[in-house]
DOSE-29909 format. One record per residue (C-alpha): x, y, z. Coordinates in steps of 0.001 Angstrom, whole numbers, padded with zeros to 6 digits, always signed. Each point is the difference from the previous one (the first is absolute). Layout:
BEGIN
XYZ ...
This chain:
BEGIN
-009924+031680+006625 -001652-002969-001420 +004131-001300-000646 +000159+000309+003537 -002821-001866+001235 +000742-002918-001881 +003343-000629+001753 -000776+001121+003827 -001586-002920+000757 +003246-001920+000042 +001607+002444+002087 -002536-001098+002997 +001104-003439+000553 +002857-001483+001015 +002338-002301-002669 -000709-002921+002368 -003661+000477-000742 +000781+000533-003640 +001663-003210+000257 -003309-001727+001276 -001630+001380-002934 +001836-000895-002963 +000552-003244+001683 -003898-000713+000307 -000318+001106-003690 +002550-002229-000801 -001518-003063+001005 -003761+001168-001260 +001602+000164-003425 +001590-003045+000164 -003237-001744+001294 -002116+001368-003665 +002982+000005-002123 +001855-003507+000462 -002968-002366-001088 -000088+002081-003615 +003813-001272-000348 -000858-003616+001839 -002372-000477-002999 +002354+001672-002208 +002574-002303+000534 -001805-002969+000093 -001818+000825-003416 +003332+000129-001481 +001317-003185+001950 -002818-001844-002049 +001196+001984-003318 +003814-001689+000647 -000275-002827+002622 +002524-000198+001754 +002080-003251-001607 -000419+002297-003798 +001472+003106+002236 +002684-002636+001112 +001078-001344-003497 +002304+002798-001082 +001198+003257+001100 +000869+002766-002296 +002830+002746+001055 -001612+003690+000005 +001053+001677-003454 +001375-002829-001384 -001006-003262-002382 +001902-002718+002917 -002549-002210+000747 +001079-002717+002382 -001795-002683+003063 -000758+001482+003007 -001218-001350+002884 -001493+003518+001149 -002892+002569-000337 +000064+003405+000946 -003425+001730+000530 -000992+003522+001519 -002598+000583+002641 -001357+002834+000949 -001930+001300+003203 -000973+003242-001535 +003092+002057+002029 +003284-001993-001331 +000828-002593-002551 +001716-003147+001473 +001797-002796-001995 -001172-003647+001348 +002365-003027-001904 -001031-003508-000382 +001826-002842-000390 -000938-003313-001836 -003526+000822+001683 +001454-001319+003110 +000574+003275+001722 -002895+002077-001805 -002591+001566+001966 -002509-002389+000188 -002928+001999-001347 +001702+001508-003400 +000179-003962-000732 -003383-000796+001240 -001595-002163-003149 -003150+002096-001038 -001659+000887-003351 -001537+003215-000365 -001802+001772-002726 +000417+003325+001178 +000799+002542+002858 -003315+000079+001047 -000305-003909+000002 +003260-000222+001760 -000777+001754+002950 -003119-001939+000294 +001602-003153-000177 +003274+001019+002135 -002567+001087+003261 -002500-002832-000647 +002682-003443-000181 +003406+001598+001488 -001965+002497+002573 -000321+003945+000139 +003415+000440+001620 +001829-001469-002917 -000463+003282-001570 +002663+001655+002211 +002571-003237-000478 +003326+001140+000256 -001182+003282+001579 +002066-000152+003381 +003485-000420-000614 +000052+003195-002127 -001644+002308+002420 +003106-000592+001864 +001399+002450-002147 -002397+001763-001744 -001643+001454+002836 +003166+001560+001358 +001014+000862-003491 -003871+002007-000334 +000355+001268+003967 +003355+001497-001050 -001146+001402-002994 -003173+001715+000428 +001592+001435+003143 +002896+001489-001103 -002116+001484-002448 -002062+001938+002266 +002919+001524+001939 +002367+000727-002841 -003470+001991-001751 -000007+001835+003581 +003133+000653+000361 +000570+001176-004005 -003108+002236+000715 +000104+001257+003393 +003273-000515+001127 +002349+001162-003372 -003077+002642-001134 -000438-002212-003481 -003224+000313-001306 -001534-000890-003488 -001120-003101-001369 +004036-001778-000220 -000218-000612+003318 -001996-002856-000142 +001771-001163-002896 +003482+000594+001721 -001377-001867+002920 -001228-002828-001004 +002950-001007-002512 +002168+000570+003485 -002132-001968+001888 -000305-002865-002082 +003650+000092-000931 +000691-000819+003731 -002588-002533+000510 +001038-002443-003021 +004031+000779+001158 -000975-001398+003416 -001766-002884-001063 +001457-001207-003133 +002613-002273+002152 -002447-001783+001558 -001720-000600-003193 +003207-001582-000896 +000130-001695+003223 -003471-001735-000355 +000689-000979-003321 +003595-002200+000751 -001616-001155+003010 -003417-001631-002485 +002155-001042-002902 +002986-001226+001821 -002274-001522+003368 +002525+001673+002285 -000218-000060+003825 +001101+003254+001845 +003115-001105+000918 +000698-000827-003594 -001670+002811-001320 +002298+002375+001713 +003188-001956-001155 -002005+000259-003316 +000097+003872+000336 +003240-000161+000907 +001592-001888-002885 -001779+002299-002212 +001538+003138+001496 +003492-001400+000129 -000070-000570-003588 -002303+002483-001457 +000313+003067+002692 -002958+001674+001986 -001584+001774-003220 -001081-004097-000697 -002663+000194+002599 -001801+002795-002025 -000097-001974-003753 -002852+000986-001404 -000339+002847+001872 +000741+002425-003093 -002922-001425-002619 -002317+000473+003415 +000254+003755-000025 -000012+000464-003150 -003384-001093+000239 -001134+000724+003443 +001616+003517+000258 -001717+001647-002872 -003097-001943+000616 -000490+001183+003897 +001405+004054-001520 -002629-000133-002434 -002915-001937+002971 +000718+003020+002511 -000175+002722-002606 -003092-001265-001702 -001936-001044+003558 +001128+003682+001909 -001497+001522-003766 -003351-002003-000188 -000777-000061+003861 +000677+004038+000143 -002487+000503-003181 -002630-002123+001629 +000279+001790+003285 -000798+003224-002089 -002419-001727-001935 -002220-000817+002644 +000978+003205+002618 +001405-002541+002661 +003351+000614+002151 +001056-003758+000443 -000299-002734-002822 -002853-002893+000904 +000786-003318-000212 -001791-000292-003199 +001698+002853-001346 +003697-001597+001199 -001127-003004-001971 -000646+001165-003417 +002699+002248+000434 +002054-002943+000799 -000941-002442-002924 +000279+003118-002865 +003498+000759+001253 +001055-003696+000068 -001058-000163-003716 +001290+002823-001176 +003391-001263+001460 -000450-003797-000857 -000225+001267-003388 +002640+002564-000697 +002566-002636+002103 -000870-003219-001892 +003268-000249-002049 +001924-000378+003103 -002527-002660+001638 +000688-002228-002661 +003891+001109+000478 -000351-000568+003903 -002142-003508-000958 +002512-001549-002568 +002668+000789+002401 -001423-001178+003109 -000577-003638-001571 +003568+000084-001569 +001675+000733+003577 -002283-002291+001233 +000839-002737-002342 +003653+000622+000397 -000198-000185+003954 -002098-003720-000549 +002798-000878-002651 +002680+000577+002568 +001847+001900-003603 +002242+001993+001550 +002152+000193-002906 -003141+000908-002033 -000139+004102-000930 -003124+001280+000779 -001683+002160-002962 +000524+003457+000057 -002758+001934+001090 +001098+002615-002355 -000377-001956-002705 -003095-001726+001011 -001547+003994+000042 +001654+000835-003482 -001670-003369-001368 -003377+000606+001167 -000155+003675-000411 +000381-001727-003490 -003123-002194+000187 -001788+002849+002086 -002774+000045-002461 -000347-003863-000085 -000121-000190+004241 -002193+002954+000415 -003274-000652-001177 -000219-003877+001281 +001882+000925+003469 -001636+003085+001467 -003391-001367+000092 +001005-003352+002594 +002387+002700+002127 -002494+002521+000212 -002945-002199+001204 +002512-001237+002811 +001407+003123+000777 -002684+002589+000158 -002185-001903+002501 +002866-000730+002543 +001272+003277-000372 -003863+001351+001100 -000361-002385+003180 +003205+000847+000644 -000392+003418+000227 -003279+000687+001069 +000400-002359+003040 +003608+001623+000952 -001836+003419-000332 -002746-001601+002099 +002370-001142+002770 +001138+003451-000054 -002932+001827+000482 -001091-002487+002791 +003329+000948+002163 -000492+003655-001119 -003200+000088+001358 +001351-002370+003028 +002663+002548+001102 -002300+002446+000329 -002632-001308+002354 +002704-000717+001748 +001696+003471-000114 -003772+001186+000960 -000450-001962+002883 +003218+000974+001256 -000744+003819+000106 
């Protein structure tokens, strides 16, 4: 019974409203999540400035070390990773090479808000809700109605379902937008218009084939896949035992949180190896789409697993900490305000269904 109550409420509003939810929690989590990676980025901007990051480039899993006029750097909005390229500091984002000393994260955010203004926290921000709102809309909802339909409509029940789901879900979400990942990244590095970004596309089909739009897509699910299997299972697990805990029917939004930040731990953890596989490879793709080497063989991602399964012991203990501290909170606003949105349609359709008896 209490399995049951904790997936009616989806079955009460419509996908569109769904939609409206997981869309609004998008953008709250992006709002508390991208000034922790603004001030990450620029902390380690002041670490390598950006005419040392310049000087040489190294090839992934190799000792060629050669002059680059390039830098690769990830930024993320607390729902996708996205590659921004500079080059010669000319066609940098202006705030990642904004001249600033800090002493600390604390001090940094002081002195970002108090000489560059408040809203410099969320620099960068807009251009990649473009597509990581859609990516999140698409996600969370097709999560929802493939648990439903697994449940109710094929008679599943047991706790795979929300593991089954959610590595479905999130399978189709990165397959849809991975290409325009790829997209936004020629069109920064190479300063493409539309017309010439879709001769752009073009070329690269021609020679390549259609499976060239999707590079990178494999080292993504090896990360994201496992990670949103493991998210769903954990979060259905924890938000049923507080339910029972506390004798309620419907999880509060307190409730939704912490249930959201212990599963997004749990799963940042256990799928840290392939971050770092998913990281390294992002910046290599990234640096061979701003090298224009098109004769140059991207690492295997294979390989880059069987190499850091290797130095598992080495990554682990330094990497979980950062990933978890960015992970767990995004995953609870997230959550809690998607549930949130939920409940306030729930409760919306049926006023409405009341008023019209």
């Amino acid at each position: 019974m209490g399995d049951r109550a904790a997936v009616t409420p989806s079955a009460s509003i419509t996908p569109v409203q769904q939609m409206l939810a997981s869309g609004t929690g998008a953008l709250f989590t992006s709002l508390f999540v991208t000034p922790l990676d603004v001030v990450k980025i620029r902390l380690q901007a002041q670490r390598t400035p950006f005419y040392q990051a310049l000087a040489v480039e190294s090839v992934p899993w190799s000792n060629v070390i050669r002059q680059s006029k390039w830098k690769c750097f990830l930024y993320c909005n607390g729902l996708m990773d996205h590659l921004y390229v500079c080059r010669n500091g000319a066609s940098c984002v202006s705030w990642y090479k904004t001249p600033t000393h800090f002493r600390g994260t604390l001090d940094a955010f002081v002195k970002i808000t108090r000489y560059e203004g408040i809203r410099s926290l969320w620099s960068g921000l807009p251009p990649t809700l473009v597509m990581a709102v859609p990516a999140t809309v698409i996600y969370f909802t097709c999560y929802d109605q493939l648990r439903d339909f697994l449940r109710y409509g094929m008679g599943y029940q047991g706790s795979h379902v929300p593991l089954v789901a959610g590595g479905l879900a999130r399978l189709g979400a990165v397959t849809v937008i991975s290409p325009l990942e790829l997209v936004r990244t020629k069109m920064q590095s190479r300063q493409l218009s539309y017309r010439e970004l879709g001769v752009c596309i073009q070329s690269a089909v021609a020679q390549d084939g259609w499976l060239s739009l999707w590079r990178g897509w494999g080292p993504t699910i090896l990360r994201d896949v496992p990670f949103s299997a493991l998210y769903w299972f954990n979060y259905e697990l924890v938000k049923a035992q507080l339910c029972k805990g506390y004798r309620v029917h419907e999880a509060t939004f307190t409730m939704s949180f912490s249930a959201g930040a212990v599963s997004g731990a749990v799963a940042a953890v256990m799928t840290l190896p392939f971050d770092v596989v998913k990281t390294r490879r992002q910046i290599e793709l990234g640096e061979m789409e701003t090298l224009r080497a098109g004769a140059m063989k991207p690492s295997s991602t294979w390989l880059l697993m069987n190499r850091i399964w290797a130095k598992v012991r080495c990554i682990s203990a330094p990497g979980f900490l950062p990933r978890v501290i960015k992970v767990a909170p995004a995953c609870a606003v997230m959550i809690s305000t998607y549930e949130f949105g939920k409940a306030f349609f729930q409760k919306h359709n049926q006023e409405r269904d009341l008023q019209g008896l």
